[in-house]
N, C-alpha and C positions, 0 to 999 in steps of 0.2 A: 537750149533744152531745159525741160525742169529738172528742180532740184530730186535728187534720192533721200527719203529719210529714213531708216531701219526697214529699207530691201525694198519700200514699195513706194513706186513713182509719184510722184505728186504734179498736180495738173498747173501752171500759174499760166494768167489771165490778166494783160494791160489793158485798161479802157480809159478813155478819152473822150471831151465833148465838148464841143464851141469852139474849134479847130479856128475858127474867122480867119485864114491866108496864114497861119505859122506851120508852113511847110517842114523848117530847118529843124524844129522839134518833131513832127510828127515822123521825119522817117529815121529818128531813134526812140519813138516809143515805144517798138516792139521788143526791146534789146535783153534780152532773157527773161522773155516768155512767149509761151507754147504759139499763142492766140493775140492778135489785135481785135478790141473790138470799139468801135468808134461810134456816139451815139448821136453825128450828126452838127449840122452848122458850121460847113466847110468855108463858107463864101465870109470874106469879109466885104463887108458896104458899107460900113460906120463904123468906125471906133468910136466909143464914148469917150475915153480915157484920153488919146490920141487923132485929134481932130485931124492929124494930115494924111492919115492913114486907111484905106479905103476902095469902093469903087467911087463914092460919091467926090470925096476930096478930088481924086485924079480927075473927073470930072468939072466941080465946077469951084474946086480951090478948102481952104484947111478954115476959111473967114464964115463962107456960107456952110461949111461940115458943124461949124461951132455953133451957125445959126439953128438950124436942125436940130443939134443937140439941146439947145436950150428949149425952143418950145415943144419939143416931145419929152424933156424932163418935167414943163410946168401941165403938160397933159395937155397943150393947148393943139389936139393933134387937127384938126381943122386949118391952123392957120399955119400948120409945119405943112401940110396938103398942097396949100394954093400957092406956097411959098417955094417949092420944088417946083409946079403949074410953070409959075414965072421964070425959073431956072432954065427949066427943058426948052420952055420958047424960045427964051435968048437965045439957045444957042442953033436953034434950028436940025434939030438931030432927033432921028426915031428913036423914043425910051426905048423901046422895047428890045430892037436889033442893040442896041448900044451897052444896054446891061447884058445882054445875051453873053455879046462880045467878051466883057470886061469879064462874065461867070467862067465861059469857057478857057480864059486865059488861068485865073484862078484853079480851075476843077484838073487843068492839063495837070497842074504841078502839084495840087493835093495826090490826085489818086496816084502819082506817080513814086510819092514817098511812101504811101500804105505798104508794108512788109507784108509775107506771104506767111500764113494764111491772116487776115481780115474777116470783118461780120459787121456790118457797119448798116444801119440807119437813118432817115433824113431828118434833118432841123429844120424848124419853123421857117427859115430863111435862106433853106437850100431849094435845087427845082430838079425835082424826082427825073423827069422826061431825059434829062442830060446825062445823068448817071449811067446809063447803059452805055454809052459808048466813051465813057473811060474807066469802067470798073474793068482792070485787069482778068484774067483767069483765076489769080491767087485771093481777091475780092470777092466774096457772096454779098447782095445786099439784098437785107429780109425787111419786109414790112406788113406786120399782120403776120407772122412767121416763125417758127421756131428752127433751133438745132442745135446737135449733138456735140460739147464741146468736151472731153477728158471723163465722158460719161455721166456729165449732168445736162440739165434742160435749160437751152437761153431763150427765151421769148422776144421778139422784137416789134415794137409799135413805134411809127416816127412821126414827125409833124407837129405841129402846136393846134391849139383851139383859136375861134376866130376872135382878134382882137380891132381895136382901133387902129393898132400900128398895119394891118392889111398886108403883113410880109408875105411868101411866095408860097411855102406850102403852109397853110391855115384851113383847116376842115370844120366841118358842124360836128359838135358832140356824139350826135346818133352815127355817124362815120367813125369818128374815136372808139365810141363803144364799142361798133361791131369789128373792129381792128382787136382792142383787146380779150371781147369774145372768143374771135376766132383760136389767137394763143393758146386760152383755157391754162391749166396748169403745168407751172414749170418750176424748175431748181430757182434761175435769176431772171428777173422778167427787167427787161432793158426797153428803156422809154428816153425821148429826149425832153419831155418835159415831167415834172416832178406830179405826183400827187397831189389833190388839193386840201391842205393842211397847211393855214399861214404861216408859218415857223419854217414852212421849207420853199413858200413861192413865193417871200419877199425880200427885196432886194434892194439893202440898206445902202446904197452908193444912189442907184435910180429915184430910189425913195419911193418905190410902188410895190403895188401886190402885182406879179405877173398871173398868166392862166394856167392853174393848176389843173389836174381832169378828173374829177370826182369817179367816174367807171374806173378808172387806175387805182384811185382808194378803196373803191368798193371790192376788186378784184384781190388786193392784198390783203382783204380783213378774208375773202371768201376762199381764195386759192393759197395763202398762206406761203409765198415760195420763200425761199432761203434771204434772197436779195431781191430788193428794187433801188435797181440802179437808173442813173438819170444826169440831166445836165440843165440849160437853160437860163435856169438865175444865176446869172456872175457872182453875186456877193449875198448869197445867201443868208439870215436871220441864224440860219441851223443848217450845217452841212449834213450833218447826221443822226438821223432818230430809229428807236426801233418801234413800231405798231404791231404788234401783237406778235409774232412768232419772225417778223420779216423784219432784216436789216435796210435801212431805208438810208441812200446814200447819195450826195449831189457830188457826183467824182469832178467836178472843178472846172473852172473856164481854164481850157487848157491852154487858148491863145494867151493868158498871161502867164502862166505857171510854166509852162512847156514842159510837166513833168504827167504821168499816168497813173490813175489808180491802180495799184494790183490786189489780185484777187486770186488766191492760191487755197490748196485742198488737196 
């Protein structure tokens, strides 16, 4: 429950983002407070950090995870393409049922840890369609969506813009936009990707500028909320800035940290 401070309840608020398969943390993130809210990137497929760790490792080994990693760090993403091409053939297996497979095993045991109540979100590299059939009762998943938390307003837009890296859910801008449209104005508007302002979409480990979403900036210069919260870049330049009246915050790659932003009032 939240804490009491001179007679009058106070609301707290844990979020999380870039969960990638750390289950054992996620079902203590709710651990005194009101609200989980989870901003997406359940599935792990790649560790960067951690080559043996993965669906792709358990697939086709911790040597070709390394290989991957390397020419998707030199951007050389054509030749990570054709190099996976070669993978899947060898082993004579439908990608498609085969990642299914590996998400679903994954998504059983995330949404299993989620604490009751949850407001959760997808990542660029999560796949929306599977969500329904394991988000619990104590689980809402909003996209394009708002709701009522301790009497302030949480907005929720999920997804990434469409990159080279071609992860699972990646939309067109004019989609983004009319996601953050819909929102309109709220207390905390909760995005799984960040704003597009270099200082918070680049990612000094990968050494790139990820996709930031300009309608997301343009909506905090215009709507003004309390917070914009977010996840995405691991190793962010700047965890935290404020733009004009809004606190602007990347609450952390939780699969390394396993700990939760909190957010109290």
């Amino acid at each position: 429950m939240a804490a009491t401070r001179g007679g009058n309840r106070r609301t707290r608020v844990h979020v999380v983002s870039d969960v990638h398969g750390n289950a054992r943390d996620l079902a203590r993130a709710g651990e005194g407070a009101d609200a989980l809210v989870c901003l997406g990137d359940l599935v792990l497929f790649l560790d960067y950090a951690d080559h043996s760790r993965g669906i792709f490792p358990d697939l086709f080994g911790a040597g070709n995870a390394g290989r991957i990693v390397e020419l998707r760090t030199a951007r050389r993403f054509d030749e990570a393409r054709e190099f996976q091409r070669r993978l899947w053939a060898g082993i004579g297996m439908d990608k498609a049922a085969a990642i299914e497979t590996a998400v679903r095993k994954q998504y059983a045991e995330m949404f299993a840890a989620f604490p009751t109540p949850t407001y959760a979100t997808y990542g660029n590299v999560d796949m929306p369609p599977l969500w329904r059939e394991y988000a619990g009762p104590g689980t809402t998943v909003l996209d394009g969506q708002r709701v009522e938390i301790g009497g302030w307003t949480f907005g929720f837009v999920g997804g990434g813009l469409r990159t080279p890296m071609r992860t699972p859910y990646e939309i067109d801008d004019e989609e983004y936009a009319a996601k953050i449209e819909a929102v309109g104005e709220v207390d905390v508007l909760c995005t799984h990707i960040p704003p597009e302002v270099p200082e918070l979409v680049y990612d000094t480990v990968a050494r790139r500028f990820e996709r930031g979403s300009r309608a997301l900036l343009d909506a905090i210069h215009r709507t003004r909320p309390r917070y914009s919260l977010f996840g995405h870049v691991h190793q962010p330049l700047v965890k935290r800035m404020r733009i004009g009246a809004t606190e602007c915050v990347n609450v952390g790659h939780f699969a390394s940290s396993g700990r939760p932003w909190a957010l109290e009032w």
